[in-house]
C-alpha positions as CSV (number, residue, x, y, z in Angstrom):
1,X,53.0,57.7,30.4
2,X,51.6,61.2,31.2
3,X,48.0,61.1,32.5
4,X,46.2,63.2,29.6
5,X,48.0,60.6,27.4
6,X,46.7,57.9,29.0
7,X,43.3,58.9,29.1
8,X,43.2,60.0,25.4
9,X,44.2,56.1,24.7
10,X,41.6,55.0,26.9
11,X,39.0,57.4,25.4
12,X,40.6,56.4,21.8
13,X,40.6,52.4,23.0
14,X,37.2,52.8,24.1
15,X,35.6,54.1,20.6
16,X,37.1,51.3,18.3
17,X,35.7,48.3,20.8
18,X,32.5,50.4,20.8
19,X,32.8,50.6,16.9
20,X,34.2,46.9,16.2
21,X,30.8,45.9,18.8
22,X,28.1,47.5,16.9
23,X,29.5,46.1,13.7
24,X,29.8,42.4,14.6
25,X,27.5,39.9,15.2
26,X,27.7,37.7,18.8
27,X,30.1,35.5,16.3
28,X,31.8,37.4,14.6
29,X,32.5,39.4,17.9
30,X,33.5,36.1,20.2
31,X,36.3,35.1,17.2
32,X,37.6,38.5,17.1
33,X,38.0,38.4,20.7
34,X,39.7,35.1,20.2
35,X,42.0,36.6,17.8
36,X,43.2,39.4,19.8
37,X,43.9,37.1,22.7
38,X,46.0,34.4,20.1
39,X,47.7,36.8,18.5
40,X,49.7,38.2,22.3
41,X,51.5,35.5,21.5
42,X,54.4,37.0,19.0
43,X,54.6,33.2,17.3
44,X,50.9,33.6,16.0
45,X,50.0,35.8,12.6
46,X,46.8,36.7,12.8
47,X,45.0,38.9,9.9
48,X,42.2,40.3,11.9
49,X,44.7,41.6,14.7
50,X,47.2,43.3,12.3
51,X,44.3,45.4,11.1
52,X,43.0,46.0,14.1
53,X,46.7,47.3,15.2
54,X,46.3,49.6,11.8
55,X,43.5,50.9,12.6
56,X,44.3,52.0,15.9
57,X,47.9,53.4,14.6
58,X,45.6,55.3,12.2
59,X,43.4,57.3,14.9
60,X,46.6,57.5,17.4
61,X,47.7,59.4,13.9
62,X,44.9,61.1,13.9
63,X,43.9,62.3,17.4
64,X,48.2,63.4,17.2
65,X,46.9,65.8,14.1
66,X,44.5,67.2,15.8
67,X,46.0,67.8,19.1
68,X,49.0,69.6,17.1
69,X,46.2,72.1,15.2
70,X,44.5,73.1,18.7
């Protein structure tokens, strides 16, 4: 992968966890965590990961948008 690609992820990966962390309590934020790490495995469904993979398809979506109207 290019390296303006991969630091546009980054930059992208960085705002959600920064997001998802101001929104969570110590908790909520530890079983999240938990979550994500479960749901590597392709055997586990896991609600809270699919919409976290949404929501990151959603501002790849968008920062694509944007980069195509500069």
């Amino acid at each position: 992968m290019p390296l303006d690609k991969r630091r546009r992820l980054s930059s992208l990966s960085d705002q959600l966890a920064r997001e998802i962390a101001a929104t969570l309590s110590r908790e909520a934020g530890l079983y999240t965590a938990h979550e994500m790490t479960e749901s590597l495995d392709p055997n586990y469904h896991s609600d809270i990961a699919q919409s976290l993979m949404l929501e990151c398809e959603r501002m790849l979506e968008g920062n694509l948008t944007e980069q195509g109207k500069a």
